[in-house]
C-alpha positions as CSV (number, residue, x, y, z in Angstrom):
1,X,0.0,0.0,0.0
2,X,2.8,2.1,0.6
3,X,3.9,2.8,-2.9
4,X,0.8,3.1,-3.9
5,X,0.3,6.3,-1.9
6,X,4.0,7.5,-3.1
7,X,2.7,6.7,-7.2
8,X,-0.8,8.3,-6.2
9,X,1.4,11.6,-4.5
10,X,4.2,11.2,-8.2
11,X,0.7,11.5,-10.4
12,X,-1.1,14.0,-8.4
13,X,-1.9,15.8,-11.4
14,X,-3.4,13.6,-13.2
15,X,-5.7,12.3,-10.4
16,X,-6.8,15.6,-9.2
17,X,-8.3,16.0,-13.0
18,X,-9.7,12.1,-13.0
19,X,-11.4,13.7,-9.3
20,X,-12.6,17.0,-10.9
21,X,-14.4,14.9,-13.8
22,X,-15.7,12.2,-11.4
23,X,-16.8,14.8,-8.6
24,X,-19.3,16.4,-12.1
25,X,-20.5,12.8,-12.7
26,X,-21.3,12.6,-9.4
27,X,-23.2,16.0,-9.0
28,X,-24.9,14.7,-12.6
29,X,-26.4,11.4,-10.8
30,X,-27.4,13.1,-7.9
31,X,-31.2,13.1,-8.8
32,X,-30.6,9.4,-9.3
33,X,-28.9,9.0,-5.7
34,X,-32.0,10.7,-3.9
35,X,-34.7,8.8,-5.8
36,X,-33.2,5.5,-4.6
37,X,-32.4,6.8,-1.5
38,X,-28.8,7.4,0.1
39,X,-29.1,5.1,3.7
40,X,-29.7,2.3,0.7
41,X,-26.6,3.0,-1.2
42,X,-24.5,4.1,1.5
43,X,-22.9,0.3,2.1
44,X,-22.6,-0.9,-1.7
45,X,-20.8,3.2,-2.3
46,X,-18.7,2.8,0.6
47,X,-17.6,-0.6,-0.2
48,X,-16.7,0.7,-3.4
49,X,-14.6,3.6,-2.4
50,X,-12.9,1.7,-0.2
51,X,-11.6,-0.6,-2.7
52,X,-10.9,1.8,-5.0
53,X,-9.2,4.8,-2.8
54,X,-7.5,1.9,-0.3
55,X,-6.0,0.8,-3.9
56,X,-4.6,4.1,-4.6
57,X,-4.3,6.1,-1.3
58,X,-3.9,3.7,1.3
59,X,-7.5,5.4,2.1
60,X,-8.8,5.1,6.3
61,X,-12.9,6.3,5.0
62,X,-12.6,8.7,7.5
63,X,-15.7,9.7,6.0
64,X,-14.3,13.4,4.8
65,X,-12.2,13.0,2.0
66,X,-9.6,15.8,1.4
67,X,-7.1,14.2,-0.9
68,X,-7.6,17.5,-3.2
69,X,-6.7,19.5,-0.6
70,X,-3.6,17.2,0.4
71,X,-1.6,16.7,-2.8
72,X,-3.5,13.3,-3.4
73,X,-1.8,12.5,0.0
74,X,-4.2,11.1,2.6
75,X,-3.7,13.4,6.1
76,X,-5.4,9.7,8.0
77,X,-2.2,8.0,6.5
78,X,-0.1,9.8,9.4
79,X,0.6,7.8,12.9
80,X,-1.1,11.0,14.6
81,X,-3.9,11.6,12.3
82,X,-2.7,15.3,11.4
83,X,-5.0,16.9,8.7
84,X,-3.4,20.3,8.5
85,X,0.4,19.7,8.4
86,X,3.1,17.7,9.9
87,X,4.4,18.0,13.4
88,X,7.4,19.1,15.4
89,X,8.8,15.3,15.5
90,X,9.4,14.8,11.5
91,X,13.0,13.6,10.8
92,X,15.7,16.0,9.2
93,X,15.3,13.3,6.5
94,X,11.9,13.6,6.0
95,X,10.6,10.0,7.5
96,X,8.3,10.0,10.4
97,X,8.9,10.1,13.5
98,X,6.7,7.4,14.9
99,X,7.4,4.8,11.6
100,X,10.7,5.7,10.8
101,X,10.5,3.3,7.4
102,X,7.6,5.9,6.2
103,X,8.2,9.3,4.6
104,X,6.1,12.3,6.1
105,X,2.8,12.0,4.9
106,X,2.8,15.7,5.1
107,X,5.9,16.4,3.3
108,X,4.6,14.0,0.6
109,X,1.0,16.1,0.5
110,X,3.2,19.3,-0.1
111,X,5.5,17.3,-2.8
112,X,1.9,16.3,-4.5
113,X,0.3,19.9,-4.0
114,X,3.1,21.3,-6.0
115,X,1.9,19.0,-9.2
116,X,-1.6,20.3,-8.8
117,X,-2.5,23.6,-10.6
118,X,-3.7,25.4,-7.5
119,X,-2.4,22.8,-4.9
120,X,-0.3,24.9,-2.9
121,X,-3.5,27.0,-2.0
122,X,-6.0,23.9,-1.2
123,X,-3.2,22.8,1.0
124,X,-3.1,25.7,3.1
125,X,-7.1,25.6,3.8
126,X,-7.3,24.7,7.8
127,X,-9.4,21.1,7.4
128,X,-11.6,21.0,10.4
129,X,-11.1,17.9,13.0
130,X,-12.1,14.3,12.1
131,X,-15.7,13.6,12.5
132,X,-15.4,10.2,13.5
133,X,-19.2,9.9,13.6
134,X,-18.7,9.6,9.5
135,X,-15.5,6.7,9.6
136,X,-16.5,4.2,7.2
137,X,-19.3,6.1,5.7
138,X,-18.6,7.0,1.8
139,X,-17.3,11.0,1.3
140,X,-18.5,10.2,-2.7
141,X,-22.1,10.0,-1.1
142,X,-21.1,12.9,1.6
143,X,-20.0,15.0,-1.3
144,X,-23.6,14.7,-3.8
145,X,-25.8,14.8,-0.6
146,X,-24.2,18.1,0.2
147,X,-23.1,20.0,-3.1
148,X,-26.4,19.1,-5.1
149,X,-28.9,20.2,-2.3
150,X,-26.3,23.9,-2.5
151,X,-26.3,23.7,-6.6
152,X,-28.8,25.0,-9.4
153,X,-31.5,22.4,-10.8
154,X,-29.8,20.7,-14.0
155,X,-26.5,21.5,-13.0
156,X,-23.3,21.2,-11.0
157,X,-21.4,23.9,-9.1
């Protein structure tokens, strides 16, 4: 899992775009979402994205996904769950302090934010604290339920 998150952080780029285009499909089947009802899909969506973004980002489903915000670099990843930068104890050679075989996830999020046309900025956005009322809930489902009820009729933001 571990070099998958360090091949998710090298092809941030391309990723935030796939997660731009998905995010619109997702807005686009939002009508779809609520007629079938979201407590119903919640289990087969969040069994889905956590194959998928455990494949490609190590993913925890805390339930409030910021992997746009972090380079492609998921904050959960780190020993001390830090969602808004590293702490005092990272190594002068950038490994962890509490894994020593693992590179910073933070300093990784920063290397992945750099590939991102605008990811310097997203990764300076103070995340709130971890809800951990939403672990294992899906943050694809989070994400429609919350920007389509905030969006125009026939359209995404």
């Amino acid at each position: 899992m571990y070099r998958a998150r360090l091949w998710s952080v090298a092809h941030a780029r391309s990723l935030d775009r796939f997660y731009s285009r998905f995010e619109r499909l997702l807005l686009w089947l939002a009508p779809v979402c609520r007629a079938i009802g979201y407590q119903r899909l919640e289990r087969p969506v969040a069994a889905l994205e956590r194959g998928v973004k455990g494949l490609l980002f190590d993913c925890r489903m805390c339930g409030q996904c910021v992997l746009s915000s972090t380079g492609m670099s998921c904050p959960m990843n780190c020993p001390k769950n830090l969602r808004n930068g590293p702490c005092g104890g990272v190594r002068a050679d950038g490994q962890c302090e509490v894994n020593p075989r693992m590179r910073c996830v933070w300093l990784l999020a920063y290397a992945g934010a750099e590939r991102i046309a605008g990811g310097i900025e997203r990764i300076r956005v103070i995340q709130p604290a971890v809800d951990r009322r939403l672990e294992g809930r899906s943050s694809w489902l989070r994400l429609v339920r919350e920007r389509s009820s905030s969006s125009p009729p026939g359209g995404a933001s």
